[in-house]
N, C-alpha and C positions, 0 to 999 in steps of 0.2 A: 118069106116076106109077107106082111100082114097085107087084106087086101082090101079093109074097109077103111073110111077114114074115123071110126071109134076107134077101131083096135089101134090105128096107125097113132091118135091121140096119146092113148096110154101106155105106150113104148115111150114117147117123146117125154112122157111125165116120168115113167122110171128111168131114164135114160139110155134105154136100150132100142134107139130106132135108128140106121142107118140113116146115112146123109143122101142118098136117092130118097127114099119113103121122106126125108125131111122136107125137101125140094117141095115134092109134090104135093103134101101136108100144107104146106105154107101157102103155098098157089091159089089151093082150095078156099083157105080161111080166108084169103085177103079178096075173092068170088061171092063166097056164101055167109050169109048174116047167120041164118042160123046154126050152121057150124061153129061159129066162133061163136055163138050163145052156149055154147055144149059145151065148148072148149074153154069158158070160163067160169060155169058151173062148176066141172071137176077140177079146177084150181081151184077154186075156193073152197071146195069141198077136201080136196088133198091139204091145203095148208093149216084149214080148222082140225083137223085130226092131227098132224103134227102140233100144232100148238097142245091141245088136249093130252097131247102124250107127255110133253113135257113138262105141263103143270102139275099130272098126275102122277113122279115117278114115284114109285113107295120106299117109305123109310127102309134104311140098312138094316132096323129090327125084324121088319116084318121081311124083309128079301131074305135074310138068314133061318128064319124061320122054317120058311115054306122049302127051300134047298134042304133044312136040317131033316123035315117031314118027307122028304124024296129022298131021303139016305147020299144029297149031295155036297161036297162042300161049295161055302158059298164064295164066289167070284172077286166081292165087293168087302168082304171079313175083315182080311188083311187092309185093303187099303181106308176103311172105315177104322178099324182099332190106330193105326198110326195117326192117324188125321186126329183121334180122341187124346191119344197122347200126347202130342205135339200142342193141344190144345189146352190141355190140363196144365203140361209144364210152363205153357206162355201164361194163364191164370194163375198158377203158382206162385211164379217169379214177377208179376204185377202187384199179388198181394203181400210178397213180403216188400215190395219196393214200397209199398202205399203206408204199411205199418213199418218199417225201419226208419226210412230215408224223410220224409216229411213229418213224421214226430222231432227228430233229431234238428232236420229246419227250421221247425218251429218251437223250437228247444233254445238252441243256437241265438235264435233273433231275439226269442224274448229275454235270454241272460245280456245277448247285450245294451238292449234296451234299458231293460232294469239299472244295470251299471252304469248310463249313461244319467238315469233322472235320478238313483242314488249319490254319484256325484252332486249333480246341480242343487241337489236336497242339503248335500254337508254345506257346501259353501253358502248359501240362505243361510243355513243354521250357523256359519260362523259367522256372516256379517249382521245375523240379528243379535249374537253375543257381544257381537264390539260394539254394536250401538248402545245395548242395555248398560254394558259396562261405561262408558260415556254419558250416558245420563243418569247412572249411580253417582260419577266421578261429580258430575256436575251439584246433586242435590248433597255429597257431604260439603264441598265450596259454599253451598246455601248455606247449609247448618254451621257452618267457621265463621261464615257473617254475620249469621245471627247474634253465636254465642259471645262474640265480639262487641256488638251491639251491647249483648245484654251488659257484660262488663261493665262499659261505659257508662250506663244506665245506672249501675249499682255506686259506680263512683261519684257521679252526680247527685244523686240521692244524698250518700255518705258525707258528703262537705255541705247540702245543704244542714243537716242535722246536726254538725260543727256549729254551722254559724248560729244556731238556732243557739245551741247549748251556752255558748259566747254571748248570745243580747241578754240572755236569762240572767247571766252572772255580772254580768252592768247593772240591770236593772234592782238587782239583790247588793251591789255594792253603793249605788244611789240614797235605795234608802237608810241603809245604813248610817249613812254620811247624816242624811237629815235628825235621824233619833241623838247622835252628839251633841247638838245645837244647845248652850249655856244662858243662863240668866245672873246677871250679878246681883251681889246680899245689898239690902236698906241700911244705911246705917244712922238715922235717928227713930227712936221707937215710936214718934206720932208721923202717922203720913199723913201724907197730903196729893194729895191727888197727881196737883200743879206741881209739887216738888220733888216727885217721884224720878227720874231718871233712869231709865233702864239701857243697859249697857248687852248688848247683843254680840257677841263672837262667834263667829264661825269659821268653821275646819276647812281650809281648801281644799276640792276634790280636783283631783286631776280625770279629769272624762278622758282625754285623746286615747282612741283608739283608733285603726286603721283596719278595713273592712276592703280586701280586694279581690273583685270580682271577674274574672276570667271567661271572655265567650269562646265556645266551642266551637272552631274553624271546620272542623272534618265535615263532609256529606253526610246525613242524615240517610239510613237504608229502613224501609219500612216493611218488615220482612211478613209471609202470612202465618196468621196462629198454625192454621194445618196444612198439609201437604199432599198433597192426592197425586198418588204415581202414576203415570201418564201409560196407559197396559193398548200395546195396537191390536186393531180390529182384522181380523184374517175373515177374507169370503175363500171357501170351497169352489164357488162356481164364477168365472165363465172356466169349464177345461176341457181339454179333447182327450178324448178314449179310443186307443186302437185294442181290436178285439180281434181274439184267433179262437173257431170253436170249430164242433165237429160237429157229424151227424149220423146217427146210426135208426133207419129210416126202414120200414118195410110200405109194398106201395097196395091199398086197397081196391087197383084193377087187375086180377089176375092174369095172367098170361101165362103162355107154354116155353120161351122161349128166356135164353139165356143173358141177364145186361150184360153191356158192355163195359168196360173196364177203362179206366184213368189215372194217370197218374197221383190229380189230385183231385179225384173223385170225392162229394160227402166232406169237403173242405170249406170254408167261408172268413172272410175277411173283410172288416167293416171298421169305418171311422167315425166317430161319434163325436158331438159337440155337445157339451153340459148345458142349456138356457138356464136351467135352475135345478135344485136340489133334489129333484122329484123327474125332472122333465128333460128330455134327451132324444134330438134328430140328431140322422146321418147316412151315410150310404154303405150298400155290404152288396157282395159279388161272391158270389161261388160255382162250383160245377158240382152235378149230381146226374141221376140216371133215372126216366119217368117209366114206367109202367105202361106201354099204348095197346088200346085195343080200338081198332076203329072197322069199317066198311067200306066197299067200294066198287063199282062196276068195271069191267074190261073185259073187252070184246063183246058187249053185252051178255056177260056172265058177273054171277054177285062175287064178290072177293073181300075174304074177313082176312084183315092183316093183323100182323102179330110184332111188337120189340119192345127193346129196352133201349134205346139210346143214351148216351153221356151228354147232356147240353151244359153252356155255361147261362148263369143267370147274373142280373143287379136291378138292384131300385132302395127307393127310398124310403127308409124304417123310420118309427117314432116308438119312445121307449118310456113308460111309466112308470117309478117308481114308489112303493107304498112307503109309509113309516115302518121304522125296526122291530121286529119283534122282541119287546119285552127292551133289556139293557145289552142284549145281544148282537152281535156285528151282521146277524140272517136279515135279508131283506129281499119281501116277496115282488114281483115285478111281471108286465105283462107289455108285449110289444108285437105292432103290425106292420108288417111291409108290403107294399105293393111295385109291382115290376114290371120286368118281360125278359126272356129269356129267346135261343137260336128258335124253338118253335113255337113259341105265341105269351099272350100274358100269363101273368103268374102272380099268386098272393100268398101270405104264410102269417099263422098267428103261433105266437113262443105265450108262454107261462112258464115262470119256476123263480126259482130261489137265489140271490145275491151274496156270495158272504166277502167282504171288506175288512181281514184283518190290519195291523198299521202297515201304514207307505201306500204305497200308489198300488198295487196288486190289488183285486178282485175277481176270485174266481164264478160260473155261473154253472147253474142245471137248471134243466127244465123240459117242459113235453112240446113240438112242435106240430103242425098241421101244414101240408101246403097243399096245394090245388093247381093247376097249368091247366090252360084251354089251347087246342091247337084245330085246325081246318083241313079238310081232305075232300076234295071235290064239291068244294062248298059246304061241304056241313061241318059245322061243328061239332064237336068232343074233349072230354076234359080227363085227367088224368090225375088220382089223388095219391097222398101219401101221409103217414103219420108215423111218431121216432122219436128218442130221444137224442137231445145234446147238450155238451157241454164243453165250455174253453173257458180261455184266461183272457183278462181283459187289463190292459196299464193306462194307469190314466199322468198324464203329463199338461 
């Protein structure tokens, strides 16, 4: 049985002091102040060393090591190599989930997307057929008026030209009549002025003729010389763009440690409204995995942390369009978003290429950048990355 009260302390602290020596231990402490000063120096002294121990334990690499150099096997091999395994095939079977299953999704939605605004596309396209044909229908009905018209016009004409030709030949029968007109012979060979007698006969003409004139009851159509086809005006913009892209991202804060995995990791999805031809707000959400390396104190020891975390992000993008290159469907474009994601704000600027062959599809490439800021015991830190991506965007 120990007989001081140090030694009797440090049985109590390994747990090897009987329950008499404990009695008398406690009796002491709750007597003597500076005992129990003693007695709570080596507590704090015994729990900082456990802690110490278990911050410090060393890697599986180096434990196998230093066993391999002692000709031992090592303890922790086996259950380190499973735990690698069982890790790998949980990573394996993530990333064929991540490349199968959500290409296929979004395979899936955008065919039936497509098929929904390709329908809506035919029927426009028929009902602007039957309008057109209805106002073809209508401008030859013009043209049957007219030439109807013109008819009319040509018979009017034709019977004045009658009547014309008709006063000609009165008037060419009139004179006629007058050159007939007779004088009778003298018959004593001395005249005389006074005893001249002149005897006048004339031809009677029959003038009656009947002259009738007919007015034209029909409505009068005043049709125009030319015809200008009436061609409608289509706007492109206001429309909405739902957009599915990707992202294949490396992050320029180093670290040692492994990201973490998601289903739809490096994924993003965004709704877009057209203002104009050029110019394009909307909103986009996705999940990705940041790069952190930050600092920190505990237990008044400095502590450098390390991960990869999966966050989900969203905020509000704006999108600018340049003019086409050349008579080609490429069209270069640059857009900014700014956000906030599970740990702090977030911004990303895209640049790249548009190509818009016909129908609503447009597919995109281009280089991204984003940036996250996030907070650890009040300081700030930020976490970058840079990647390319690319998706398909419908516009409806």
């Amino acid at each position: 049985m120990p007989h001081t009260y140090n030694e009797r302390i440090h049985k109590l602290l390994d747990g090897e002091l009987d329950y008499p020596s404990e009695s008398v231990l406690f009796s002491e402490l709750a007597q003597n102040s500076e005992l129990r000063s003693e007695f709570m120096q080596l507590l704090a002294i015994r729990t900082a060393v456990q802690q110490d121990r278990a911050a410090l334990i060393p890697p599986v690499a180096l434990t196998g090591s230093v066993f391999a150099g002692l000709g031992i096997a090592s303890p922790l091999a086996g259950a380190a190599a499973g735990a690698a395994a069982g890790a790998a095939g949980g990573a394996m079977a993530s990333t064929w989930l991540s490349k199968i299953i959500v290409p296929a999704i979004a395979a899936i939605a955008a065919a039936g997307i497509t098929y929904g605004i390709t329908a809506s596309s035919e029927q426009r396209t028929a009902s602007s057929e039957q309008r057109t044909a209805s106002s073809e229908q209508r401008v030859a009905s013009s043209e049957q008026r007219a030439a109807g018209s013109e008819q009319r016009v040509a018979s009017r004409e034709s019977e004045i030209r009658r009547l014309r030709s008709e006063v000609a030949m009165l008037q060419l029968e009139l004179l006629n009549a007058l050159d007939r007109v007779e004088v009778a012979p003298v018959e004593n060979s001395t005249l005389s002025v006074e005893n001249v007698e002149t005897e006048t006969r004339a031809t009677p003409i029959d003038l009656s003729h009947t002259i009738t004139l007919a007015r034209e009851t029909d409505a009068r159509v005043i049709m125009p010389m030319s015809q200008t086809p009436i061609t409608p005006e289509y706007r492109d913009y206001p429309a909405f763009l739902v957009q599915f892209r990707g992202l294949a991202s490396s992050g320029l804060t180093t670290v040692n440690v492994a990201p973490q995995k998601s289903l739809l990791e490096n994924a993003n999805l965004a709704l877009m409204y057209q203002l104009s031809p050029r110019h394009l707000i909307g909103f986009e959400v996705g999940s990705e995995s940041f790069p952190m390396s930050f600092e920190g104190t505990r237990n008044g020891q400095q502590i450098r942390y390390e991960q990869q975390p999966v966050s989900t992000w969203a905020g509000v993008a704006y999108r600018h369009s340049f003019g086409p290159i050349g008579n080609s469907a490429f069209t270069p474009f640059a857009q900014g978003l700014i956000g906030g994601s599970q740990l702090g704000p977030l911004g990303r600027i895209t640049g790249g290429l548009q190509y818009s062959p016909l129908g609503p599809l447009t597919f995109m490439l281009g280089l991204e950048g984003t940036s996250m800021a996030y907070t650890h015991q009040d300081r700030w830190f930020t976490s970058s990355k840079i990647g390319l991506t690319y998706g398909l965007a419908i516009r409806f």
